[in-house]
BAGUNU-286574 format. One record per residue (C-alpha): x, y, z; residue in one letter. Coordinates in steps of 0.02 Angstrom, whole numbers, padded with zeros to 5 digits, always signed. Layout:
XYZA ...
END
This chain:
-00016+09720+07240X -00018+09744+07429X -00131+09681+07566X -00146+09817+07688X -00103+09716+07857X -00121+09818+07999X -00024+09804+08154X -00184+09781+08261X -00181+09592+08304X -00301+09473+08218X -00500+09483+08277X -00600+09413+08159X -00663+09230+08137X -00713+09183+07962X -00869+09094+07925X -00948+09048+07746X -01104+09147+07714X -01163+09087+07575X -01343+09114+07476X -01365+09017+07331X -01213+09043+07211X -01146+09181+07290X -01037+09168+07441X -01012+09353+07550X -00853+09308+07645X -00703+09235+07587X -00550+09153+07707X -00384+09236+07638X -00255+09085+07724X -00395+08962+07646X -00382+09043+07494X -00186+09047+07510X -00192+08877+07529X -00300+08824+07391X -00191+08925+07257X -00044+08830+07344X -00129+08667+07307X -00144+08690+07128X +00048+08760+07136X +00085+08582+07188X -00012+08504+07076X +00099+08578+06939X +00229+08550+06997X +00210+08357+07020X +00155+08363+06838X +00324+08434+06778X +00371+08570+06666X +00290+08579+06501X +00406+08578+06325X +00411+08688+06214X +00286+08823+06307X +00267+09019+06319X +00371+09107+06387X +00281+09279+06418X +00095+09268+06474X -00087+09359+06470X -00228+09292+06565X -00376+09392+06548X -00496+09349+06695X -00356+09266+06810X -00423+09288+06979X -00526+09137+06992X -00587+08962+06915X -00503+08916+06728X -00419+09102+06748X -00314+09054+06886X -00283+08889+06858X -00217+08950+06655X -00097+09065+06762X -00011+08964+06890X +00010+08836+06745X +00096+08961+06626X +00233+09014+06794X +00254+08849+06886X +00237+08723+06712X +00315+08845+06632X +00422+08958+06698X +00321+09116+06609X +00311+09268+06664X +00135+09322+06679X +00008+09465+06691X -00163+09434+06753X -00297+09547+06751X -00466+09544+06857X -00584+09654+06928X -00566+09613+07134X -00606+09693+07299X -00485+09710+07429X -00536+09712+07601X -00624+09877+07681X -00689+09906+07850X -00653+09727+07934X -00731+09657+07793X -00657+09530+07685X -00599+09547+07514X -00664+09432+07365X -00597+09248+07328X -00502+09336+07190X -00404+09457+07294X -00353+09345+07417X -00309+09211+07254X -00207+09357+07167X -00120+09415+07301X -00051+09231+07343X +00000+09208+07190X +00094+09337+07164X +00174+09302+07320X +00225+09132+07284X +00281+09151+07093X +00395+09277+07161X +00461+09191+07290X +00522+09068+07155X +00596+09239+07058X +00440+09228+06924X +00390+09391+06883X +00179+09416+06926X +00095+09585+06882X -00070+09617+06930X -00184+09737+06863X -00358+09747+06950X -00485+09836+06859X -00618+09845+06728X -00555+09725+06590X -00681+09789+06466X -00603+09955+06488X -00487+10039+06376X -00409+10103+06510X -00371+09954+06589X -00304+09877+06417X -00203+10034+06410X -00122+09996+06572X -00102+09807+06530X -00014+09853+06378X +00123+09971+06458X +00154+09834+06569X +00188+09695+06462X +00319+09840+06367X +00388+09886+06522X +00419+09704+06607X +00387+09573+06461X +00426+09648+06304X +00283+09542+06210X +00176+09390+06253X +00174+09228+06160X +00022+09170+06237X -00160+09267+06276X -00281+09185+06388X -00470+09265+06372X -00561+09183+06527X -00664+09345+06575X -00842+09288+06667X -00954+09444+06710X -01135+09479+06696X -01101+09657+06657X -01002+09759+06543X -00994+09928+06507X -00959+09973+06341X -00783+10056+06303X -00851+10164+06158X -01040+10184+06186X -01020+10187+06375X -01190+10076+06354X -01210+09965+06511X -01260+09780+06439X -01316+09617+06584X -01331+09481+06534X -01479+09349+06562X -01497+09162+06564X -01651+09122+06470X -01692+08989+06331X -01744+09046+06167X -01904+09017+06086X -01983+08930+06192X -02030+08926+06388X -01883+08784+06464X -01940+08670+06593X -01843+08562+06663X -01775+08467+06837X -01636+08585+06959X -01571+08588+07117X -01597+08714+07245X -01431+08712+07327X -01496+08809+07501X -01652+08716+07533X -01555+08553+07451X -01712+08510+07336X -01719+08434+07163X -01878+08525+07086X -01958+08592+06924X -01906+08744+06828X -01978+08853+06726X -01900+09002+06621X -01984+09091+06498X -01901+09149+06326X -01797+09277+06293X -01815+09438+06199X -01733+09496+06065X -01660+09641+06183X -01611+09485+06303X -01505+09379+06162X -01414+09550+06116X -01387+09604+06283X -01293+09439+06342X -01214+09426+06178X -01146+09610+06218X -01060+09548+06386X -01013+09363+06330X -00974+09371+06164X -00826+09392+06080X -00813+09558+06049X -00690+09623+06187X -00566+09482+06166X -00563+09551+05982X -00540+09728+06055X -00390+09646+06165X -00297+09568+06029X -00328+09723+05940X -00278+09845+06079X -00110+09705+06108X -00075+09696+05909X -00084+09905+05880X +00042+09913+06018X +00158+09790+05930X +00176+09677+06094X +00109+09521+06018X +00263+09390+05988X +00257+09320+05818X +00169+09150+05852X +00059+09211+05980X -00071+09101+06037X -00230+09149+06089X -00360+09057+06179X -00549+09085+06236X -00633+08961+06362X -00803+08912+06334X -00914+08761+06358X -01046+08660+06272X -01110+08508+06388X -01250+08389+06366X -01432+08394+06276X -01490+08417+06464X -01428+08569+06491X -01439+08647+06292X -01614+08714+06308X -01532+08846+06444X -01366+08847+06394X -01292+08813+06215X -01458+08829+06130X -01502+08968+06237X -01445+09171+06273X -01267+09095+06324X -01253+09002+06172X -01275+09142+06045X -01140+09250+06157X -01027+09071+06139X -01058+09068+05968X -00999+09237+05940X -00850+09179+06035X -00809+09068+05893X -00848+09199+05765X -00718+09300+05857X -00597+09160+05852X -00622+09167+05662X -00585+09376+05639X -00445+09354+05744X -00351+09219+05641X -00404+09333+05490X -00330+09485+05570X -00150+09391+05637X -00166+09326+05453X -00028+09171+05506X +00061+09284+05637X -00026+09188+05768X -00196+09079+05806X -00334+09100+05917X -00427+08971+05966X -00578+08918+06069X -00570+08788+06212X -00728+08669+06248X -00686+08639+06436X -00779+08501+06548X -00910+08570+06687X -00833+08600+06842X -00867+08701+07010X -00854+08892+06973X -00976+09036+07029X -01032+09058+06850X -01066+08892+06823X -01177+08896+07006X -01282+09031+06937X -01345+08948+06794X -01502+08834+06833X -01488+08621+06780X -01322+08649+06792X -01281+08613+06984X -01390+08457+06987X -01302+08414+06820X -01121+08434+06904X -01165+08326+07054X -01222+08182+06928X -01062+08227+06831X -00951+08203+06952X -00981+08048+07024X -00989+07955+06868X -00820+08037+06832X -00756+07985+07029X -00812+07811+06984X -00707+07812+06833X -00565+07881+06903X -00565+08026+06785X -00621+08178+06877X -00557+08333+06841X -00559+08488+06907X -00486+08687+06847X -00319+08650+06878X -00303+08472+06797X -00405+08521+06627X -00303+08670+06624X -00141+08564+06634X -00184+08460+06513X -00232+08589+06403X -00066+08663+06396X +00030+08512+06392X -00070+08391+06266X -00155+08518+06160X -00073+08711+06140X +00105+08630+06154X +00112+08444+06114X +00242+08498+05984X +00141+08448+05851X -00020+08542+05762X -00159+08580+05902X -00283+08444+05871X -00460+08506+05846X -00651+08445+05818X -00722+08491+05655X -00756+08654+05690X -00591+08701+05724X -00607+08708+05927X -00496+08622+06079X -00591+08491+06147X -00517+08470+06334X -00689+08389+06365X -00661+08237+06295X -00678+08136+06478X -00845+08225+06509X -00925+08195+06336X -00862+08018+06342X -01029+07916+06275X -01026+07797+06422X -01020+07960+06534X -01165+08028+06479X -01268+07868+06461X -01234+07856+06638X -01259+08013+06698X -01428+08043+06583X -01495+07863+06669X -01461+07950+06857X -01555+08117+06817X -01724+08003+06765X -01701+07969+06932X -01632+08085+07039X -01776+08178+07169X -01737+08265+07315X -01776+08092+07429X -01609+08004+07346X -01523+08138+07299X -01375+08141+07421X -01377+07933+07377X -01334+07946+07192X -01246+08106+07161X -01101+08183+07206X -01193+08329+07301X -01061+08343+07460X -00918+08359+07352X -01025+08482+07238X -01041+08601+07409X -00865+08552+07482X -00789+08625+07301X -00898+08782+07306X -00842+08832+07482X -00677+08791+07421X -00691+08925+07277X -00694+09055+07443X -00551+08986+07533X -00666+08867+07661X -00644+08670+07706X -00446+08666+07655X -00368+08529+07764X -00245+08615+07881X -00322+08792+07907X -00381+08851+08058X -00554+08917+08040X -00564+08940+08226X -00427+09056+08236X -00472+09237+08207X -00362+09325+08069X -00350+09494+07998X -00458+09490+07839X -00328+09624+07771X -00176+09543+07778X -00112+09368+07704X 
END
């Protein structure tokens, strides 16, 4: 994977554009430096015992993706292949977070002689599997571990060539309830009505757990899963707050089939290997800004958790999820239904009570005075390469090269 640097000298400064939970521009030397960050992180942690050696990420551009990745090469020492779907730059335009991400990590791991293939394309594709599967014969033999951390409203079906979106709706019932409009920075009602039946099976068909199935599937047929594999799905369940839209609502069901999956799977690999589904804590992702309650909810979140001293963000959960839970060197603890809980500091009781006593207060009036908001905006512009201490935003750069 290539950036396509021309010999033109650089032209263009960089500026966050953002519109609610999307952000148009991204800053590829902010972006380097962010992915370095998290290298650093790791590597202040230490290595991790007893881990994989040969690694999958699925969805590894951005967010838990990314942050799975550059723990399984620099706590590792794994080789790793990540797939995503990412645009490179065209026309003086920039390329995606993702890119920009993907391309410095490659960079870096092999700097450090870690071998990083990147596939960029449609991960719901077979095609795409295809091509992930020659590459893991050709450079890695098998994979111990598979990480399924795919986030996309949209998925086009490999054997129907249906197109399913997905949709963010309670069920039941119309769902009113406090957010936060992050543009106009106002805490006001919401209202969403119910979802169809069409709705819950459409978001189901792009969330669920149906294409990591096909993955493991596609991976197992080829015979490049190492006995013991490991596979994991993220997913996320939060507080009663948030349930009516999220885990009791269109996302839940496609969650829920997640853990159905998890269940086929470990029928299928029948003791060859274990799949398993990891509850991870809210944090600051572009999925997680699209989905209404839960910005406002973050900003709460996060300053109890500053306040405690146990904030978290991708790259910390993700560490510790590799290093206390998939390979402790004992059995991966589990809740009663048989999932990773690497939520534990976010569910703690005292957490919530505290956070549930600042949303019957929070309004628009006091809103920057007992939440978390600035660092809520000062991680999302982060996510696109923006506000990294020591990067020049004044400087104009080529948004095709890094």
């Amino acid at each position: 994977m290539t950036t396509n640097c021309s010999t033109e000298p650089p032209s263009l400064v960089i500026k966050p554009r953002v519109r609610g939970f999307i952000c148009v521009t991204a800053h590829p030397h902010g972006c380097q430096e962010n992915v370095h960050n998290q290298i650093d992180y790791v590597k202040e942690k230490g290595p991790i015992a007893d881990s994989p050696k040969n690694v999958l990420v699925i969805g590894a551009s951005t967010g838990y993706g990314l942050a799975s990745r550059i723990v399984a090469a620099f706590g590792c020492g794994a080789k790793t292949v990540g797939v995503f779907f990412e645009k490179p730059s065209d026309g003086g335009k920039t390329a995606s977070a993702g890119w920009y991400n993907s391309v410095a990590f490659e960079k870096a791991a092999k700097t450090e002689g870690l071998c990083a293939i990147n596939i960029n394309g449609d991960a719901f594709s077979d095609e795409i599997k295809q091509q992930t599967v020659e590459a893991i014969k050709t450079e890695l033999g098998k994979v111990d571990l598979v990480v399924y951390s795919l986030a996309s409203p949209r998925r086009i079906h490999p054997v129907t060539k249906a197109v399913h979106n997905s949709v963010l709706k309670p069920i039941g019932q119309t769902f009113c309830a406090k957010t936060l409009d992050t543009d106009k920075e106002v805490v006001k009602q919401i209202t969403i009505e119910p979802a169809s039946q069409e709705d819950i099976t459409e978001t189901a068909a792009v969330m669920g757990g149906e294409d990591w199935e096909m993955w493991i599937d596609a991976l197992e047929k080829a015979g490049v899963l190492a006995e013991g594999v490991k596979t994991v799905a993220y997913s996320y369940i939060g507080p009663e707050v948030t349930w009516p839209i999220y885990k009791d609502g269109t996302i839940g069901v496609a969650k829920l089939d997640v853990e159905k999956a998890a269940d086929r799977i470990n029928q299928k690999l029948a003791g060859s290997g274990t799949a398993y589904v990891s509850i991870n804590q809210a944090v600051v992702t572009q999925a997680s800004s699209a989905i209404p309650v839960v910005p406002l909810y973050i900003s709460l979140l996060f300053r109890i958790l500053r306040e405690k001293n146990i904030l978290e963000g991708c790259i910390e959960q993700i560490y510790r999820l590799f290093a206390e839970r998939l390979y402790a060197g004992t059995s991966v603890p589990v809740d009663e239904a048989g999932r990773i809980r690497i939520d534990d500091l976010e569910m703690k009781p005292e957490v919530q009570a505290a956070v549930k006593e600042l949303w019957s207060q929070v309004r628009t009036e006091n809103l920057k005075e007992i939440s978390d908001f600035e660092v809520y905006k000062k991680e999302f512009v982060k996510l696109f390469g923006f506000g990294l201490p020591g990067v020049d935003y004044e400087k104009p750069v080529n948004p095709a090269c890094l």
